[in-house]
Legacy VTK file of the C-alpha trace (Angstrom):
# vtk DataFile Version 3.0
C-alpha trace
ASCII
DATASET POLYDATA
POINTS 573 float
20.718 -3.986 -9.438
22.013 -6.473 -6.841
24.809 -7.722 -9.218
26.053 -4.022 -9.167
26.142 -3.616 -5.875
28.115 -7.088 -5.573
30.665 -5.928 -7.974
31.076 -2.067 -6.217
31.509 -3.926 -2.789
33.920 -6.586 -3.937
35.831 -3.918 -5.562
35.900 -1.898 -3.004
37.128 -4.491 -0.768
39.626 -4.898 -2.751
40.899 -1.297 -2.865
40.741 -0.698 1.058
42.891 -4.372 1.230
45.398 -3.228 -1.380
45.794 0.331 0.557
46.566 -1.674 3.768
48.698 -4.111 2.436
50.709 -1.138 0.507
50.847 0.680 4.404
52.728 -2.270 6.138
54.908 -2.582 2.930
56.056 1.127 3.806
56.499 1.032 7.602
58.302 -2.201 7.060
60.626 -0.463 4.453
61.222 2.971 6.832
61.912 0.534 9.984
64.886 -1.597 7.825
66.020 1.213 5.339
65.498 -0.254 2.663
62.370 -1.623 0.663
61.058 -5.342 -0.027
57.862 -6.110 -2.383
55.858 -8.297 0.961
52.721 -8.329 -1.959
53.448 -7.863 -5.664
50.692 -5.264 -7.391
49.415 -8.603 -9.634
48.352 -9.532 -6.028
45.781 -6.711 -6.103
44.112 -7.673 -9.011
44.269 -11.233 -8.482
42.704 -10.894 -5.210
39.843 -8.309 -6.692
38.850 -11.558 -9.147
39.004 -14.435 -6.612
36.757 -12.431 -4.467
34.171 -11.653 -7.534
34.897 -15.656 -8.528
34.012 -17.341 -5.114
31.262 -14.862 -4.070
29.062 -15.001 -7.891
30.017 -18.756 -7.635
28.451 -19.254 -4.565
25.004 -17.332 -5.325
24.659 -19.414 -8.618
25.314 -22.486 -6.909
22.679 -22.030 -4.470
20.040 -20.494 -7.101
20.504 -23.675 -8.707
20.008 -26.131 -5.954
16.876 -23.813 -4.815
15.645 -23.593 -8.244
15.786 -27.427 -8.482
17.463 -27.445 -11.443
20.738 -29.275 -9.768
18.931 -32.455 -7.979
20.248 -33.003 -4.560
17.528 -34.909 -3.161
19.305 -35.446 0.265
20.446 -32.088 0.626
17.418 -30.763 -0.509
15.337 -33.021 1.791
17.319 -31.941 4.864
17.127 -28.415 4.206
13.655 -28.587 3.938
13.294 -30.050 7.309
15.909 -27.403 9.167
13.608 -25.002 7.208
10.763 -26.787 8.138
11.921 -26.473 12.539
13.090 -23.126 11.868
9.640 -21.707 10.545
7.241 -23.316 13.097
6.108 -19.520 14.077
5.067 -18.787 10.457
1.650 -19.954 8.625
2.429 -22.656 6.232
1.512 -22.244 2.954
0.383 -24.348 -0.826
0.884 -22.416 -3.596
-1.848 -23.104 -6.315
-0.392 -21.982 -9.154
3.169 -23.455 -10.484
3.623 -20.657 -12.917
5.672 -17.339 -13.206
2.986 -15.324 -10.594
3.326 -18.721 -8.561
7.407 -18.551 -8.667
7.566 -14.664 -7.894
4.936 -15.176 -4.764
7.006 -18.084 -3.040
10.022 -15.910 -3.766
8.332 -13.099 -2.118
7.022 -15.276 0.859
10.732 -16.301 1.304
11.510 -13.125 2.939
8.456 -12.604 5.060
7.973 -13.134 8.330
4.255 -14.451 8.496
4.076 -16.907 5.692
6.391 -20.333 5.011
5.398 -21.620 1.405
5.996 -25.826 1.970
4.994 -26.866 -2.137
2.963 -26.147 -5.384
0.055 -27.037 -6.484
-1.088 -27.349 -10.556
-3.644 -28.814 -12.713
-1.039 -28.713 -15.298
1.052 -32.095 -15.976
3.546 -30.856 -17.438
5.059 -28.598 -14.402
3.588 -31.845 -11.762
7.150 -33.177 -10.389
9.030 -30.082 -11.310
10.911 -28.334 -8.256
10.497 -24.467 -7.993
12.666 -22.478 -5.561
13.262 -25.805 -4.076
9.798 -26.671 -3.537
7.909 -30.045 -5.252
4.826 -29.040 -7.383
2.270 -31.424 -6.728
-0.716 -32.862 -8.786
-4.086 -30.589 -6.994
-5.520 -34.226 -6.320
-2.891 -34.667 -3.882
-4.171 -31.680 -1.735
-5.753 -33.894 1.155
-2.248 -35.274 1.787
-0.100 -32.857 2.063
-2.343 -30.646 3.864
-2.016 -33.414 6.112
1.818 -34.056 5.479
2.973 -30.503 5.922
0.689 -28.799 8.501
-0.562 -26.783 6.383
-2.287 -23.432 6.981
-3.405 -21.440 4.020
-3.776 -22.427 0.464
-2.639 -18.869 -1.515
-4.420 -18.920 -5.440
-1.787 -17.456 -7.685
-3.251 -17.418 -10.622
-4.343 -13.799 -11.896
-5.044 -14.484 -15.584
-7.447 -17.029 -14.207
-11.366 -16.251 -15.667
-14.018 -15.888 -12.574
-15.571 -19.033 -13.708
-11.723 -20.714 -13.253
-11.607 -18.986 -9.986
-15.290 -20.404 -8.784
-14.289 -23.839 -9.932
-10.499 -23.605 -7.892
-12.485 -22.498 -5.098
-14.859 -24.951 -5.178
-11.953 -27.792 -4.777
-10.389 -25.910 -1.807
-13.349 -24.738 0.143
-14.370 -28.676 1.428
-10.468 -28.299 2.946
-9.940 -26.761 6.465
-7.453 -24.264 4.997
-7.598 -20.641 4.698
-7.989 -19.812 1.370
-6.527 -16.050 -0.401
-5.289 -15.684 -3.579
-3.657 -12.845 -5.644
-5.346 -10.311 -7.763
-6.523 -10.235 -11.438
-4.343 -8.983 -14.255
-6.718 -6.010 -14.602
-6.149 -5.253 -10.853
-1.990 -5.503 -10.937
-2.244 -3.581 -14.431
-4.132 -0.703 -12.833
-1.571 -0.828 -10.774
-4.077 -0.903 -7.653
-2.387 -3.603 -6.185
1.301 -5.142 -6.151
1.873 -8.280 -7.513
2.586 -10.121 -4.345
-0.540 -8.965 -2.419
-2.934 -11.405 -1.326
-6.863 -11.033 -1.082
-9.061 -12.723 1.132
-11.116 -14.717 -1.339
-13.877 -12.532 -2.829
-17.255 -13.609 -2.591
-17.741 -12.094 -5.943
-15.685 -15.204 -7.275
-18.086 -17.756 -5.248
-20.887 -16.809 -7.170
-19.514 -17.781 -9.928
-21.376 -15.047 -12.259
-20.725 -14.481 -15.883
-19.396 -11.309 -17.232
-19.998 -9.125 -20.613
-17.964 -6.794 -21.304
-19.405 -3.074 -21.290
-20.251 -0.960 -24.483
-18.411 1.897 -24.302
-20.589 3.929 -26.931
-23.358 3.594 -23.709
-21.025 3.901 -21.148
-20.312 7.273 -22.205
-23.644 8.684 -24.084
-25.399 10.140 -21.241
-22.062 11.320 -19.434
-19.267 12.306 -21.362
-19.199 15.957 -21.992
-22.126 16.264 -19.457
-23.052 17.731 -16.229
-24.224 15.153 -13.897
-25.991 14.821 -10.821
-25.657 11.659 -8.701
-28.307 11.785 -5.570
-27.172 9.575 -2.269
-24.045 10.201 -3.621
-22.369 8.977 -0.396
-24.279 5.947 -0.072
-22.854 2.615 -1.404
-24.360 2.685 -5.084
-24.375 6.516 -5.303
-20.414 6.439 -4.593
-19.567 3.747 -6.625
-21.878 5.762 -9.517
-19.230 8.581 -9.161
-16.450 6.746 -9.091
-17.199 5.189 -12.405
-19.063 8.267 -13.885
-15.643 10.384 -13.283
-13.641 7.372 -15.454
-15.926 8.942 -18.468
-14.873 12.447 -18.548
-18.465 14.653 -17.554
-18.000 18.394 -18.232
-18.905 18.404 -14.029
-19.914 16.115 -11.558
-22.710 16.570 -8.577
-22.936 15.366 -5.383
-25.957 15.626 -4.064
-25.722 14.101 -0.418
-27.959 14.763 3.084
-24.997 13.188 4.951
-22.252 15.950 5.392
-19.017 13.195 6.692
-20.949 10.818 3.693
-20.417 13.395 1.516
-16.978 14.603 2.646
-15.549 11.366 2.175
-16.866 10.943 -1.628
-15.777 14.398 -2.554
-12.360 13.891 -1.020
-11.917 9.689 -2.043
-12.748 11.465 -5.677
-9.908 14.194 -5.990
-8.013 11.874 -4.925
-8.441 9.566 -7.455
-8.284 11.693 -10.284
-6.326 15.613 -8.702
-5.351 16.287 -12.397
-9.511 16.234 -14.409
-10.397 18.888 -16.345
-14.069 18.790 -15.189
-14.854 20.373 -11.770
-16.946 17.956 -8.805
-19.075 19.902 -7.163
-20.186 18.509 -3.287
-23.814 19.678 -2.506
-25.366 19.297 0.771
-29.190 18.915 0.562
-32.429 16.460 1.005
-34.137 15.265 -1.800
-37.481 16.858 0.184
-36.566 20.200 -0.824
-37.752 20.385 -4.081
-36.787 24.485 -4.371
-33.143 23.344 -3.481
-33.531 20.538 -6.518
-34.714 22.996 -9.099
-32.725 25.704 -8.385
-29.702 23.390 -8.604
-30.335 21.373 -11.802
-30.717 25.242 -13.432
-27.919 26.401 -11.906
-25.520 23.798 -13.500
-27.369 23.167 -16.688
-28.061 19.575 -15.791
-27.858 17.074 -18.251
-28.104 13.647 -16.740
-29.803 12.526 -12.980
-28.734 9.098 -11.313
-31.437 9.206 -8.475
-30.366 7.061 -5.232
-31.028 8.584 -2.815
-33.375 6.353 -0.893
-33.815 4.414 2.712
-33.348 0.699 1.408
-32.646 -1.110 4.840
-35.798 -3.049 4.777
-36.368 -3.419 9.334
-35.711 -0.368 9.174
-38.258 1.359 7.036
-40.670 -0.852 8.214
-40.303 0.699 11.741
-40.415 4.081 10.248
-43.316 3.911 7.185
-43.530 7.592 7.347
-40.157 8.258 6.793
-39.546 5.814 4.316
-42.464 7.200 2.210
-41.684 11.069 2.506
-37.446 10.141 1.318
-38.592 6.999 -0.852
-41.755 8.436 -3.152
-41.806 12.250 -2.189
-38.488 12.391 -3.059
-38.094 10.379 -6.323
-41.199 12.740 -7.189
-39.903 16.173 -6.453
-36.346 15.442 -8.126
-38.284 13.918 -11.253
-40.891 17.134 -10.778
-37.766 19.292 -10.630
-36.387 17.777 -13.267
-38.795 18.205 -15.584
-38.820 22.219 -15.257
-35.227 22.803 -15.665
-35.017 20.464 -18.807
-32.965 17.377 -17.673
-32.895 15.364 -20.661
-32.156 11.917 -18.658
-33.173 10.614 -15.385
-32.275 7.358 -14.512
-33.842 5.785 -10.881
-31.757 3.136 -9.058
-34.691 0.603 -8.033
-34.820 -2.519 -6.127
-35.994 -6.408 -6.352
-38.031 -5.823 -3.205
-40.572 -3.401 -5.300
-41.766 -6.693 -6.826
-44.560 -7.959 -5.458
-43.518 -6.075 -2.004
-44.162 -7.547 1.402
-42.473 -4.433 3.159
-42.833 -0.690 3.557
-39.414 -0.424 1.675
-40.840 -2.444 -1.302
-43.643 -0.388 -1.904
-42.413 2.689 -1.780
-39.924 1.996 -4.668
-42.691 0.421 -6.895
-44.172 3.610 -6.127
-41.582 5.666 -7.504
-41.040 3.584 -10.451
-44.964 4.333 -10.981
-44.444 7.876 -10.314
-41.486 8.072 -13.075
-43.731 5.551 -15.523
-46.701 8.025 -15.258
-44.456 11.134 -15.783
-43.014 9.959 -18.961
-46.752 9.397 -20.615
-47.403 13.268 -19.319
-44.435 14.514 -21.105
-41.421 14.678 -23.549
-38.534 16.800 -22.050
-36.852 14.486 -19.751
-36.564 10.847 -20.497
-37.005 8.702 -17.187
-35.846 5.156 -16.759
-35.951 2.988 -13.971
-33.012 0.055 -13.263
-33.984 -3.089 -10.969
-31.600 -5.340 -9.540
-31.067 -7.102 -5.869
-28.445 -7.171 -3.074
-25.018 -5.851 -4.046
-21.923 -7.531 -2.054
-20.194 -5.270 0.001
-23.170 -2.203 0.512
-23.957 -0.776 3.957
-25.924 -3.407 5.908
-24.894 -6.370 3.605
-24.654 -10.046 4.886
-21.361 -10.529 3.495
-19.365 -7.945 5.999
-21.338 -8.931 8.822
-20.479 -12.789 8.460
-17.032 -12.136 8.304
-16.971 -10.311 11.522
-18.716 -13.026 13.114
-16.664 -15.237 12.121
-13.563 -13.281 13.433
-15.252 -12.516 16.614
-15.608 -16.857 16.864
-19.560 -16.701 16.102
-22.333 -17.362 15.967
-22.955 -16.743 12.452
-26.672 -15.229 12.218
-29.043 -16.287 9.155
-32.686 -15.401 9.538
-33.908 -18.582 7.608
-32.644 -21.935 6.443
-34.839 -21.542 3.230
-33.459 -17.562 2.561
-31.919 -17.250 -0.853
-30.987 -14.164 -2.528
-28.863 -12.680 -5.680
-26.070 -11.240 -5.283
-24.116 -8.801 -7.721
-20.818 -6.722 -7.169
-21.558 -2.868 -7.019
-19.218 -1.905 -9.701
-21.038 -4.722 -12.207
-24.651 -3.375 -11.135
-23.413 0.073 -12.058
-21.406 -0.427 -14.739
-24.884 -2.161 -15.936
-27.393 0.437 -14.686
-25.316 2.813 -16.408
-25.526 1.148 -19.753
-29.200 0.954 -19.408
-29.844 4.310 -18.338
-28.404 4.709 -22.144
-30.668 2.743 -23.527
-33.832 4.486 -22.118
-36.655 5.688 -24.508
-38.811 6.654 -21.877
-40.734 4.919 -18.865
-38.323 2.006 -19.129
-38.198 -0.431 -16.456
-34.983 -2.393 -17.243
-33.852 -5.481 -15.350
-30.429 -6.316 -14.348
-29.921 -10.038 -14.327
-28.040 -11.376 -11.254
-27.225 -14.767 -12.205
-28.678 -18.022 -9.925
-30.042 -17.041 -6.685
-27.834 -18.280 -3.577
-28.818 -19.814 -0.517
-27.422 -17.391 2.391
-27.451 -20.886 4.968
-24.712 -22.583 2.090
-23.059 -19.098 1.416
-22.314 -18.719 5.185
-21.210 -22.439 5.664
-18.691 -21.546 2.547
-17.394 -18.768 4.185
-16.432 -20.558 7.645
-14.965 -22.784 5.733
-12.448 -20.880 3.685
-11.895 -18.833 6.742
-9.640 -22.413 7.890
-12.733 -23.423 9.875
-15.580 -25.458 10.571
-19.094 -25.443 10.815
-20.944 -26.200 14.004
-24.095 -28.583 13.766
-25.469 -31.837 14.774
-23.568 -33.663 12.576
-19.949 -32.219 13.820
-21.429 -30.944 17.508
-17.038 -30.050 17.909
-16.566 -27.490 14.947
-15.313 -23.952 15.500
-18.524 -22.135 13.837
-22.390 -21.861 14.477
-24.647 -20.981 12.247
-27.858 -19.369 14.242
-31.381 -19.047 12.842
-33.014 -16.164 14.169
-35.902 -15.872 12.105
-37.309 -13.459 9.466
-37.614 -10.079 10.150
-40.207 -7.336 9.653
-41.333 -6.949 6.351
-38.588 -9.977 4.896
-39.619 -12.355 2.413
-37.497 -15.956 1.991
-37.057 -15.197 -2.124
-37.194 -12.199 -4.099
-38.428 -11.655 -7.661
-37.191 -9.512 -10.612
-40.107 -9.177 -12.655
-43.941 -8.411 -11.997
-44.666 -10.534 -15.392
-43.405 -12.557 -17.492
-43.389 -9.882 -20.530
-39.463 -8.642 -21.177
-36.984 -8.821 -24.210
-33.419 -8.275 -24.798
-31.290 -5.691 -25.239
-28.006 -5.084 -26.816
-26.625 -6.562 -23.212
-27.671 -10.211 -22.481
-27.094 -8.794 -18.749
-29.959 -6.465 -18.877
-33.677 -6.739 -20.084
-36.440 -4.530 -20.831
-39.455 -5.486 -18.732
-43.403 -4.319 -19.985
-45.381 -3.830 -17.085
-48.346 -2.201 -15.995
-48.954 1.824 -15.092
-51.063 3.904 -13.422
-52.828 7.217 -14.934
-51.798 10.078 -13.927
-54.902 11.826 -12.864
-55.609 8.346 -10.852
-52.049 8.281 -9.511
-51.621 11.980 -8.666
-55.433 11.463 -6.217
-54.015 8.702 -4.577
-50.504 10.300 -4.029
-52.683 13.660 -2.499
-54.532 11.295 -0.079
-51.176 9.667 0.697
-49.353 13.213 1.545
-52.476 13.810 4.260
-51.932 10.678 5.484
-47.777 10.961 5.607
-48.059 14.396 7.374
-50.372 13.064 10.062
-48.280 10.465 10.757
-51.197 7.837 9.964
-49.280 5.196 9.531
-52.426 3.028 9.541
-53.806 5.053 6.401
-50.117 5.020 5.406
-50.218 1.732 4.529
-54.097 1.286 3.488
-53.083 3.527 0.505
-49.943 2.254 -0.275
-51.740 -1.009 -0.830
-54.108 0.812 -3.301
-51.582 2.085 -5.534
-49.061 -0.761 -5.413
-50.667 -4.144 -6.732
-49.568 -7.064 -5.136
-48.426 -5.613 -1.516
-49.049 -8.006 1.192
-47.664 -6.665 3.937
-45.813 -9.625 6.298
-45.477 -7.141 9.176
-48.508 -5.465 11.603
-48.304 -1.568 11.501
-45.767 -0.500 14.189
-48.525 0.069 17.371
-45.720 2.152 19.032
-45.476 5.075 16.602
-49.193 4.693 15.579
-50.113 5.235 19.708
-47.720 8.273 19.398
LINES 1 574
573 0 1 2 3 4 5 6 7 8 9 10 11 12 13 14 15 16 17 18 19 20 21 22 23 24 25 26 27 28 29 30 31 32 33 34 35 36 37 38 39 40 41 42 43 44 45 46 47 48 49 50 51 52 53 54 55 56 57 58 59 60 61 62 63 64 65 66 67 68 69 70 71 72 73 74 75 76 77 78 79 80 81 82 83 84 85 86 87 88 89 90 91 92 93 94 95 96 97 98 99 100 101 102 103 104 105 106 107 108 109 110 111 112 113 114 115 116 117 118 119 120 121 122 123 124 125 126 127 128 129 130 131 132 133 134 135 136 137 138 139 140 141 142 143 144 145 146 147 148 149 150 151 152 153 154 155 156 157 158 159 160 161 162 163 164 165 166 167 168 169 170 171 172 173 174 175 176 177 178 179 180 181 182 183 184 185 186 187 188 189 190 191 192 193 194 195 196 197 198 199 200 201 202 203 204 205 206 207 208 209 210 211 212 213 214 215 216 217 218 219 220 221 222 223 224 225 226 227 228 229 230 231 232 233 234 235 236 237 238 239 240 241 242 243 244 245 246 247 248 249 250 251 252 253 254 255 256 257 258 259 260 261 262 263 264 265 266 267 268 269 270 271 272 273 274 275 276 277 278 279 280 281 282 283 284 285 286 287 288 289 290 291 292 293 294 295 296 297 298 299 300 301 302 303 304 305 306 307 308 309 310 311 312 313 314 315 316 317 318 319 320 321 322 323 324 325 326 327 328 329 330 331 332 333 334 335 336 337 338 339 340 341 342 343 344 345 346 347 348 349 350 351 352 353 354 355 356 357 358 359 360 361 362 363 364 365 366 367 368 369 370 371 372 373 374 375 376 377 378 379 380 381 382 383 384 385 386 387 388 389 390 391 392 393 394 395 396 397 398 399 400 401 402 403 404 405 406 407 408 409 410 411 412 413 414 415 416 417 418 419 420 421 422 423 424 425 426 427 428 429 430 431 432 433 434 435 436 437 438 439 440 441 442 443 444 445 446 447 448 449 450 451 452 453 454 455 456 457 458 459 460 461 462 463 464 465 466 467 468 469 470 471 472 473 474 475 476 477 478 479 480 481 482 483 484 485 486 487 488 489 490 491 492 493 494 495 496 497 498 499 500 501 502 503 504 505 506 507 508 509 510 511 512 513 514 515 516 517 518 519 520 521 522 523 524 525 526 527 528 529 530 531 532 533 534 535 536 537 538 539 540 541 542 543 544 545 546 547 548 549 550 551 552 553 554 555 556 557 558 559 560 561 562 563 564 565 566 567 568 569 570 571 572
């Protein structure tokens, strides 16, 4: 494109210098009488090629002294350092990454205004020494000194065929070094074409965790969606969302959004046309509380429901704590009335999105979700219709109320960093992976399933913050180095919080046709024994007893300890 518009301009240079040339020719001749050939026509032509000559000459002299392929080593050494003075405004930058993503990026950066690229980086030996758009490319063992050497900045990752295991282990060189670290997307990403090639991330914490992937079976993917009419409760909280944005890659027949949250639910509905404004299937937004069971029933008839993904829940654990009540009448009452409601208008699958925390709970929020899981375990004994399964798995980067955000603000704001406990550890697990899983074993569901997602090692939230400063260009604040740029600030545990949390009840699972999820045996409650503690609890819920509240809960659940004292101030109101 750019060599055509060289060759239009320098022709039409030469046309507008050939018409004024053949002007003065003609005055001269009118003033004198007589005519005299100042420039002969070969002139014309002659001058049209020197032009093309000197100006293509030019550009493929300098490509090759910026490419490095014409060694200058003085020339090239002083017009790094007059580049070098001129760009003392812009962030300088190591490319890791000496290959053709690598050579388009520092291209790129050439013509920005923000970032000055100063060298390469590469494990490979065989590009080490090379020059690339005039820049050295450097062993990664060498990263101390130029850091030091060049002044440099940010370290930019441009690598996107790299594997997330590559990407944890490149990280893990660069994150002891106080340099910012991004990088640029995955193939998948730039194929999708959700991002252009020369966009850079901030470094996900997805590819600190260093997690393995499997890739999805697309027969369950699509057996309890494609074709069907779905329902998606919460479906403008963080899971719920993400749920429809995968569920609308497999083609339903229609899509439900079931959401209490009207702006919640406006966003989803309108995020989803706009993702896909040409699907055959319609999306249907439906405002509504899980508590109004008439509401559920009438709907899943309606539409001829096939398939339920039930999130809908209050999972902030402080916060349920200081409302029990609440947490039971959304958490329990209203896993039970969609399941209830289910049942009637023949749903065939219902799939619950559960929690680590209903292990073993210490907090009003972990209770009530083992209670629903009991609820859907006892309902598939009672009957055949609908099949129920349940799907447990722990904190998912990136939801409403995660660490993850809030660190990074802190750390923009200049800190403190807050972490309740040196000890805490947690999993972790991207939202579109937990999905993408919970989906697959919603598939796999034969009834009163409890199936376990796993979530890889569990990580320390003190090192996980420390890792974050530090790839942020910054430094941690202790004892050790009383002058870095970042506290971290312990601020105990909260309400209800535990320092680990456990997948499993037991030690009974077994596999499934996903290494990523298991199928875990544990124990149930009867019915008729269930449903007489569940009447007790709906007194006890609509007197607002929270005492009694939690008396019961500790009945049906197994293993509750509560960590936290009733709240005094609701229970004296």
């Amino acid at each position: 494109k750019s060599s055509g518009h060289l060759f239009f301009a320098v022709t039409l240079y030469a046309l507008i210098w050939g018409l004024f040339t053949f002007l003065i020719q003609t005055d001269f001749a009118r003033e004198r009488g007589f005519f005299i050939e100042i420039f002969p026509r070969s002139v014309l032509i002659i001058n049209w090629l020197v032009g093309l000559i000197v100006i293509v000459g030019i550009r493929i002299f300098a490509y090759f002294i910026f490419s490095g392929q014409i060694k200058f080593s003085f020339f090239n050494k002083e017009l790094k350092r007059n580049l070098d003075n001129f760009d003392t405004n812009k962030s300088r930058v190591l490319i890791y990454g000496a290959g053709s993503a690598g050579a388009q990026l520092a291209s790129a950066l050439f013509s920005t205004n923000q970032l000055h690229p100063v060298g390469f980086i590469d494990d490979n030996t065989e590009l080490q020494g090379n020059s690339i758009s005039g820049l050295k490319v450097s062993p990664v063992n060498d990263i101390e000194d130029l850091i030091i050497e060049h002044k440099v900045d940010e370290v930019l990752i441009a690598i996107p065929s790299a594997s997330r295991a590559d990407r944890f282990t490149i990280i893990d060189k660069l994150e002891r070094h106080p340099v910012i670290v991004r990088m640029l997307p995955g193939l998948t990403e730039i194929a999708q074409g959700k991002v252009k090639i020369d966009d850079l991330l901030q470094v996900s914490i997805k590819d600190l965790l260093g997690r393995k992937s499997v890739e999805p079976n697309e027969l369950l993917l699509g057996k309890n969606i494609t074709n069907k009419t779905v329902v998606v409760t919460g479906a403008g909280g963080s899971i719920g969302s993400e749920l429809c944005r995968q569920i609308i890659l497999l083609k339903p027949k229609a899509l439900i959004l079931f959401e209490r949250n009207e702006l919640a639910l406006y966003s989803i509905d309108k995020e989803l046309n706009n993702l896909d404004s040409y699907h055959s299937f319609k999306i249907y937004p439906i405002l509504g509380s899980v508590n109004d069971k008439m509401r559920l029933k009438n709907l899943f008839k309606h539409f001829g429901v096939d398939t339920v993904y039930h999130a809908a829940a209050y999972k902030h654990v402080p916060m349920v704590e200081f409302n029990n009540t609440e947490g039971v009448n959304n958490n329990m009452f209203g896993t039970f009335n969609c399941a209830m409601s289910a049942v009637d208008s023949g749903v065939k699958n219902f799939v619950l999105i559960s929690t680590d925390k209903a292990v073993r709970p210490t907090n009003t929020m972990g209770a009530t979700k083992r209670v629903a899981e009991l609820i859907l375990q006892a309902f598939s004994v009672r009957q055949n219709r609908t099949t129920f399964s349940m799907v447990r798995f722990g904190n998912v980067l990136g939801s409403s109320g995660s660490v993850i955000p809030l660190f990074k603000k802190q750390i923009i704001e200049g800190g403190p960093v807050t972490v309740t406990d040196k000890k805490i550890i947690r999993y972790f697990m991207t939202v579109n992976e937990a999905v993408e899983l919970t989906i697959q074993a919603g598939a796999m569901g034969t009834g009163g399933d409890v199936f376990v997602l796993d979530m890889g090692k569990p990580v320390k939230i003190k090192e996980l913050a420390e890792k974050l400063i530090r790839l942020s260009g910054l430094t941690v604040r202790d004892e050790i180095n009383p002058t870095g740029d970042i506290e971290i600030k312990y601020t105990g545990l909260r309400a209800g919080e535990k320092l680990y949390e456990e997948l499993l009840i037991g030690d009974n699972v077994s596999e499934t046709e996903n290494p990523l999820i298991m199928r875990a045996k544990e124990d149930k409650h009867d019915w008729d024994k269930l449903k007489l503690m569940l009447d007790k609890l709906v007194l006890a819920n609509d007197g607002y007893d929270h005492k009694s509240v939690r008396e019961i809960l500790i009945e049906i659940v197994p293993g509750y300890k509560p960590e936290s004292a009733v709240n005094d101030i609701l229970y004296k109101n």
